[in-house]
C-alpha positions, 0 to 999 in steps of 0.5 A, a space after each residue: 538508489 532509484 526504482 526504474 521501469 526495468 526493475 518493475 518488469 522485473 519484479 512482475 516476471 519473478 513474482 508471477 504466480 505467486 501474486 494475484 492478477 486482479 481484475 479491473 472492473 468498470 463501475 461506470 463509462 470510463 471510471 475503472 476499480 483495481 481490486 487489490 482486495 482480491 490480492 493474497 493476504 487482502 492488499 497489495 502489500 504481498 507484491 512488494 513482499 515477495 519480491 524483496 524475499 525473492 531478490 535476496 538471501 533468507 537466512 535461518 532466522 527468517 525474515 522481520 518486518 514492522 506493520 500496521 497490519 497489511 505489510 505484515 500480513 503480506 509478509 507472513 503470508 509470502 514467508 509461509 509460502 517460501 517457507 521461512 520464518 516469519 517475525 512481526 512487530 505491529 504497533 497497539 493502533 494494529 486492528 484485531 482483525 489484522 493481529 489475528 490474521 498475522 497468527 493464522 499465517 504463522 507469524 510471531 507477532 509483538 505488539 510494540 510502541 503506539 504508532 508504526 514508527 515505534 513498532 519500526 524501532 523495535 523490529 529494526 533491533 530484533 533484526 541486528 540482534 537476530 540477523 534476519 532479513 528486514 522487509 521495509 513496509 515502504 522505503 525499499 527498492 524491491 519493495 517499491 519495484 515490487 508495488 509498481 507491477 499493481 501499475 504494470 498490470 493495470 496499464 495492461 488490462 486496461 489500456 488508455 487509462 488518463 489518471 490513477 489515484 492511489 492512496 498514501 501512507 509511507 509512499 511505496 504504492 505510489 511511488 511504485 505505481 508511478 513507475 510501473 505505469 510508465 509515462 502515459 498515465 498521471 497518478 494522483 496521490 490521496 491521502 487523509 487530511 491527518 496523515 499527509 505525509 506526502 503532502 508536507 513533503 512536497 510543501 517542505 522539499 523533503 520528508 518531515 515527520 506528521 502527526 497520525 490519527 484517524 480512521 485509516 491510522 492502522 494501514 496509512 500511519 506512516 509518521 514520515 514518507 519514504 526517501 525512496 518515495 519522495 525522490 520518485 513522486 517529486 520528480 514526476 510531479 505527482 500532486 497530492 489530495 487530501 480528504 476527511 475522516 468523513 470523506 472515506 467512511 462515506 466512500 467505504 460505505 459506498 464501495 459496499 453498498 453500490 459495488 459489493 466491494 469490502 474495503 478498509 478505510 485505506 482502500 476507500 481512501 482513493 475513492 474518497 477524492 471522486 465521491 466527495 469531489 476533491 478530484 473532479 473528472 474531466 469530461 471523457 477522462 478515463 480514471 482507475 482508481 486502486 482499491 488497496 486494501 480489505 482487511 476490514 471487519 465486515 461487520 462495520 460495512 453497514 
């Protein structure tokens, strides 16, 4: 099953009101920010998250989902809101910003496993043993329907835009914003040099397992791209880039020290390809970048 256009319009209708329409500001001629770090639970993650809750039945045991914190907190924020319960598994990497975040909204959070895939395990079992409706971080067409109305919304507020570039973890935002965005705008994918899950997928024709590490390891540590990603992206020719660790601390600090902008390591990691050259604009090219996430210490700003 596939994510097209009309899903993602769709989604845009029946989450309206309850996702934020974030602003697009432009930080210099023709080079533009989404900031999703303005979004309800500070990522994009919470679009996808009522859509799939919205698109289906809830039962008494509520809804479960695995995360390295941003999907989790997206999904624990949309289920105080619908008033449902909320369980959530997250993997030891989880920042303790996050955890605690996850408590404040009224989940009830278990750490399980080193890495997103073992915490994926565990919470795919708790839900057969409980029956509650799985929020998939990434590979599930609500939720990617959910992630392409960030796209939808940006082609809207800014118009004529040549370029996006969007971060990567398990897929679900590019894969969404590839869809939402309809067929004007190139979306180019970025992601950190250890974590290319999309990058060997394109290279192998097909997701293959990564090794997960690095500074962005709690929100992009996916171990292997979605299906639902790969089908979508490959088909429309999305390339990837990949940057340093280094790279996207410099980005971070430069969002902050610039722009006033308080991102996390995944949020930067878009920015990351322009300031460190690895994407080079064309002359006149009109380029947005999605600044995903804030859910930082923002003690570690400066």
């Amino acid at each position: 099953m596939t994510v097209r256009y009309d899903d993602v319009v769709a989604a845009a209708r029946r989450i309206e009101g309850r996702a934020v329409r974030t602003p697009v500001v432009e930080i210099s001629e023709g080079l533009f920010l989404k900031l999703e770090v303005l979004q309800h639970s500070g990522s994009f993650k919470v679009r996808g998250a009522f859509n799939r809750m919205l698109s289906a039945h809830v039962p008494d045991s509520g809804v479960i989902a695995a995360s390295g914190g941003n999907h989790g907190l997206a999904v624990a924020y949309a289920a105080r809101a619908l008033g449902v319960r909320a369980e959530i598994f997250v993997p030891e990497v989880c920042s303790p910003v996050k955890v605690a975040g996850l408590r404040a909204l009224g989940a009830n959070v278990t750490q399980a496993g080193a890495i997103y895939s073992e915490a994926a395990e565990a919470a795919a079992k708790r839900a057969a043993e409980t029956g509650a409706l799985e929020v998939h971080a990434y590979d599930h067409p609500d939720v990617v329907a959910g992630q392409g109305t960030l796209g939808l919304e940006l082609v809207e507020q800014i118009g004529g835009v040549d370029t996006i570039l969007v971060a990567v973890g398990g897929g679900g935002l590019v894969a969404g914003v590839t869809v939402g965005a309809g067929r004007g705008p190139r979306v180019v994918a970025v992601e950190p040099a250890l974590i290319p899950t999309l990058h060997e997928a394109l290279k192998a024709g097909g997701p293959v397992p990564v090794g997960v590490s690095g500074v962005a390891a709690d929100a992009l540590g996916a171990t292997r791209l979605g299906e639902l990603a790969y089908e979508i992206v490959s088909a429309a020719g999305v390339e990837s880039l990949l940057v340093s660790d280094e790279a996207i601390e410099a980005a971070r600090r430069t969002l902050w020290a610039e722009h006033r902008v308080a991102a996390e390591h995944a949020g930067a990691t878009a920015y990351a390809a322009l300031t460190q050259g690895v994407y080079a604009r064309e002359r006149g090219e009109r380029v947005a970048v999605v600044v995903c996430g804030a859910n930082t210490d923002p003690a570690t700003l400066v």
